[in-house]
C-alpha positions, 0 to 999 in steps of 0.5 A: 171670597178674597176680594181683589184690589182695586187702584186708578191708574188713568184720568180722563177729563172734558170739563166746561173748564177746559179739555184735559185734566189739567185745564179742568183741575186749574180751573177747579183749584181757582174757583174759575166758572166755566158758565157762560151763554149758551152758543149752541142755539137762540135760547133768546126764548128760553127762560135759561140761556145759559150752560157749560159748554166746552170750547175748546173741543176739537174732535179732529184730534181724537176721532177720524173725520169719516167717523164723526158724524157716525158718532153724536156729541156725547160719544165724542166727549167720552171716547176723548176722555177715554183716549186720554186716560188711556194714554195716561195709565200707559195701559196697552192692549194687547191680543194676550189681554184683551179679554181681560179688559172691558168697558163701563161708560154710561149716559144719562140721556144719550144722543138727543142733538141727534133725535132733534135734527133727524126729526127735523130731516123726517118732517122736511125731507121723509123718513128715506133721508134718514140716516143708516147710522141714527140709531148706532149714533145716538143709543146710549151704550154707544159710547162704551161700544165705540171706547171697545172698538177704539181700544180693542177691549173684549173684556165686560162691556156696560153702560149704566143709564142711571141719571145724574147717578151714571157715572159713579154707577159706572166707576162702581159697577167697573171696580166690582167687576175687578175685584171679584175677578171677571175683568183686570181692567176697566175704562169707566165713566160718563159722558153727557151732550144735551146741551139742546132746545129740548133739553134746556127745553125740558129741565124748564119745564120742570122748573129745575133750572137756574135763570140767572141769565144776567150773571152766567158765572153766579148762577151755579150756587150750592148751599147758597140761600140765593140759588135757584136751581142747576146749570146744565153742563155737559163733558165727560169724565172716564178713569182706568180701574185695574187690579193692583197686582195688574198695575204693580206688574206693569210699574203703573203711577198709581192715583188712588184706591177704590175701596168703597161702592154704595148704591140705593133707591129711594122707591119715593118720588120721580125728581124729588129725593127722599125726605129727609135724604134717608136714600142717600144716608143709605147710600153713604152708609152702604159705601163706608160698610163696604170699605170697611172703614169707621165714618170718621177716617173720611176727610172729604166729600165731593158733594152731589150739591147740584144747587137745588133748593131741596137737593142741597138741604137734603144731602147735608141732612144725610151727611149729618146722619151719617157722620154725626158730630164728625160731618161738622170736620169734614170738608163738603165741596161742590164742584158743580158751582164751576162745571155745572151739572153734567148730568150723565157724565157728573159722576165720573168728572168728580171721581177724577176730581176725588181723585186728583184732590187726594193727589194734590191734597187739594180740596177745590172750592164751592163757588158762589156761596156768600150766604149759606141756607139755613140748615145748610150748616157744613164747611162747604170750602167756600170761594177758595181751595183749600190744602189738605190730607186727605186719606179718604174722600167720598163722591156723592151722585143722586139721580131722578127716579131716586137712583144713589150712587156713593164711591170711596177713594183711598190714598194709595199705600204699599 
């Protein structure tokens, strides 16, 4: 079967760094943290009180006011982020396209601010003050169901919910649909906003959160022998996929080629990855056999490196599997040590970042590590970028229930 290429022709970022994509890239190329305290509730009682939250959001600017309160906080984010890469490709829409254009948004957890307050309402005023829209607001296909409605995209629509793998899911899942022929092009991404008293609630529980309260900007450290678990972020981060003949008819700026999609299971253990990383070795493994490229053409990997003890260990185990003597030359970053983790929405922020590092031939930094773990051995870009060219770069994404999830991106050539 002649498979179609496929290029990135829009970038959409909403980061803990700021709303936009370049707001979230300076902060990225700095090595800025966009960890702070959490505003959003009285988390004076949670063993974590800090978060990546987004300030500067005003939703006034993308969304009507009779229609915000229809929509809950995560379906904001990725219909801003939508709109904005949107506006970046200078795709239009058309009667004559529609059909051809579809949407793959995912979440990994959906409306839960939503679930808390309309609980609330129930256990206080009764089921009748609930409102008509608690369900359209909060499902997790929502957001690529409002992104369609917005945009006018008739094409496929999906939303993967696949955990902190759904937005690499989402971009992958978008590029196949392109290249085998079903679509000419894709709004894809994640979005996530479970910054909420059950959500940090629950990760506590689970004893996966850092508790560095007394140094917000420190307390997402991967690889670093000092960590002690995530900081929650939340954001979204969406890019246009079309066909390249699509985009070259058009005279689009084109970002980057996707030329590489993995995905796997574990078939382990509910949060824990499998040992030895075997699931994302695989996973690796399945995108370079698919971008039929030799493991030693990848310049850079955008760390899953969400700063958890095993996690960490883990995915740098599997990298050296896969790339042997080779991993030692690339060049691993995790920019979850300033964004935090964005659940959800991780996915698509850092296939923006790939993206934008290919552009910039720019590797931004991993934050916070000043005494690497044992076994953690790789050039993680410590504390500052770093300039270079990348021809190839990975972005790795591994969630609960040993969900992988692996995208390759490709400097664009004629």
């Amino acid at each position: 079967m002649n498979r179609r290429r496929v290029v990135v022709t829009g970038l959409g970022l909403v980061t803990p760094l700021g709303v936009g994509v370049e707001k979230s890239w300076e902060g990225l190329v700095q090595g800025r943290s966009g960890i702070r305290r959490i505003t959003y509730f009285d988390a004076s009682s949670f063993p974590t009180q800090i978060a990546g939250e987004v300030h500067d959001f005003n939703v006034e600017d993308y969304i009507e006011p009779k229609e915000i309160k229809k929509m809950d906080r995560f379906i904001h984010l990725g219909l801003a982020a939508s709109i904005m890469a949107m506006k970046d490709s200078g795709l239009t829409i058309t009667e004559e396209n529609a059909d051809r254009i579809g949407v793959c948004v995912g979440a990994g957890m959906g409306g839960l601010s939503t679930i808390e307050h309309y609980h609330k309402v129930y256990l206080e005023k009764g089921p009748r003050r609930i409102t008509p829209f608690f369900i359209p607001t909060l499902i997790i296909n929502m957001a690529a169901g409002q992104i369609s409605i917005r945009h006018g995209a008739k094409g496929p629509n999906q939303a993967p919910a696949t955990a902190c793998a759904t937005g690499t899911h989402a971009i992958g899942d978008a590029f196949k649909i392109i290249q085998r022929g079903d679509a000419d092009a894709m709004i894809a991404g994640g979005t996530e906003s479970v910054i909420t008293t059950m959500g940090i609630g629950g990760f506590n529980a689970m004893k996966a959160l850092s508790t560095r309260n007394d140094a917000p900007e420190k307390a997402s450290r991967p690889f670093d022998r000092d960590r002690d678990g995530f900081v929650m972020g939340e954001g979204s981060g969406v890019v246009i996929l079309e066909s390249l003949d699509n985009a070259v008819a058009r005279g689009a700026r084109i970002y980057a080629e996707v030329v590489g999609y993995g995905l796997t299971g574990d078939a382990y253990h509910m949060t824990a990855p499998a040992p030895g990383g075997e699931g994302a070795a695989r996973c690796m493994a399945m995108s370079i056999r698919d971008a039929g490229i030799n493991p030693t053409e990848i310049n850079y990997i955008n760390a899953h490196g969400t700063s958890t003890k095993y996690g960490d260990e883990l995915e740098t185990t599997a990298i050296k599997t896969i790339f042997k003597e080779h991993a030692y030359k690339l060049l691993v970053s995790s920019t979850k040590s300033m964004t935090g983790h964005l659940l959800g929405a991780a996915g698509g922020v850092e296939a923006v970042i790939s993206v934008l590092s290919i552009v910039h031939k720019t590797v931004p930094p991993t934050i916070n590590l000043d005494s690497p773990d044992e076994g953690c051995d790789l050039d993680y870009v410590p504390h500052k970028a770093r300039q270079a060219d990348i021809n190839y770069a990975i972005s790795n994404s591994f969630g609960f229930g040993g969900t992988n999830a692996c995208l390759i991106f490709k400097k664009y050539e004629h």
